[in-house]
C-alpha positions in Angstrom: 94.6 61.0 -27.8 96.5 58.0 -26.8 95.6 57.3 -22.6 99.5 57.7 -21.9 99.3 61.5 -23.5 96.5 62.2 -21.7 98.1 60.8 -18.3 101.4 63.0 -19.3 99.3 66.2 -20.2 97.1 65.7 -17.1 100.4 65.3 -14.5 102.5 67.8 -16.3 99.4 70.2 -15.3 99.3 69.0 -11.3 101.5 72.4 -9.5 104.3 70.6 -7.8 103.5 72.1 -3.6 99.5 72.3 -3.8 96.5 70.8 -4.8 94.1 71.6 -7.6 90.3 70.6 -8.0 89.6 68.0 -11.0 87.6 70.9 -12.6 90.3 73.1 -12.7 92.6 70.6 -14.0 90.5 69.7 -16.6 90.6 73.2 -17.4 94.0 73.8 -17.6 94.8 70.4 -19.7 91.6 71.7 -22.3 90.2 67.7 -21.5 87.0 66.9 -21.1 86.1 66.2 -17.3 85.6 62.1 -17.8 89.0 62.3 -19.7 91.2 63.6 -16.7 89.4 62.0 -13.9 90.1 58.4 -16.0 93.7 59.5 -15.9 93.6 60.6 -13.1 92.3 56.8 -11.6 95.8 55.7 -14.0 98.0 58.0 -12.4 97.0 57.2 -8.8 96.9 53.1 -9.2 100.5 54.4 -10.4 101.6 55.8 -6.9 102.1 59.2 -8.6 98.8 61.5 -7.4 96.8 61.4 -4.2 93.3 62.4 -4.3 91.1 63.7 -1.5 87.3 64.5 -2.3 87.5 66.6 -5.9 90.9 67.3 -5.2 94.1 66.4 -6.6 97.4 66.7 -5.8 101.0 65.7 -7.0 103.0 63.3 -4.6 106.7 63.8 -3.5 109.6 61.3 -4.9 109.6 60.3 -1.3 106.1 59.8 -1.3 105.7 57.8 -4.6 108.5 55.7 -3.6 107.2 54.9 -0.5 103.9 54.8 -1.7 105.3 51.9 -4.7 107.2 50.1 -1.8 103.9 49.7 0.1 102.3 48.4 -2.7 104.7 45.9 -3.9 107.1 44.4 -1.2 104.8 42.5 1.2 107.0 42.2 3.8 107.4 46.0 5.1 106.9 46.4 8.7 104.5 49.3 8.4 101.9 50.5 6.8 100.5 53.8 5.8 96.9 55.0 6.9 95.1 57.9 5.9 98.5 59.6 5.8 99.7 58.1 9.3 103.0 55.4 9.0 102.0 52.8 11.4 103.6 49.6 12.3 102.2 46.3 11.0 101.0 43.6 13.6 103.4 41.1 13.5 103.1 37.5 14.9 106.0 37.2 17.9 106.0 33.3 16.9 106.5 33.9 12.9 109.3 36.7 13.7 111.2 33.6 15.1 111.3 31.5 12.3 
């Protein structure tokens, strides 16, 4: 199977409100365990997944879009932190500029 099937079977699997261990994912998707957890390391460089521990849950739209706009646009004023939004330290002197 193709890594991009894999990453769609794996994410169509995810429940959209809760979280799921990677064993019962695997389950669910009939993948071998090294299968879904190197999708699941694709799907979460892809802002679409967070993981905690062995667990493994869907993010929001909100959250993935957020998530994407931390990760490529440089110049936000925050930043997000073990799940806490928290305002980047910014120069006073550079701000002026």
């Amino acid at each position: 199977m193709k890594e991009a099937d894999t990453d769609w079977l794996v994410y169509h699997h995810l429940p959209e409100s809760a979280a799921v261990s990677t064993d019962e994912l695997a389950s669910r998707c009939g993948l071998a365990l090294p299968d879904v957890e190197a999708s699941l390391v694709r799907l979460e460089r892809s802002c679409l997944i967070e993981r905690n521990g062995r667990s493994v849950r869907m993010l929001s739209f909100g959250e993935a879009l957020v998530r994407n706009q931390l990760k490529y646009e440089e110049d936000l004023p925050f930043t997000i932190e073990n799940g806490v939004i928290k305002a980047k330290n910014r120069d006073p002197c550079q701000e002026k500029k």
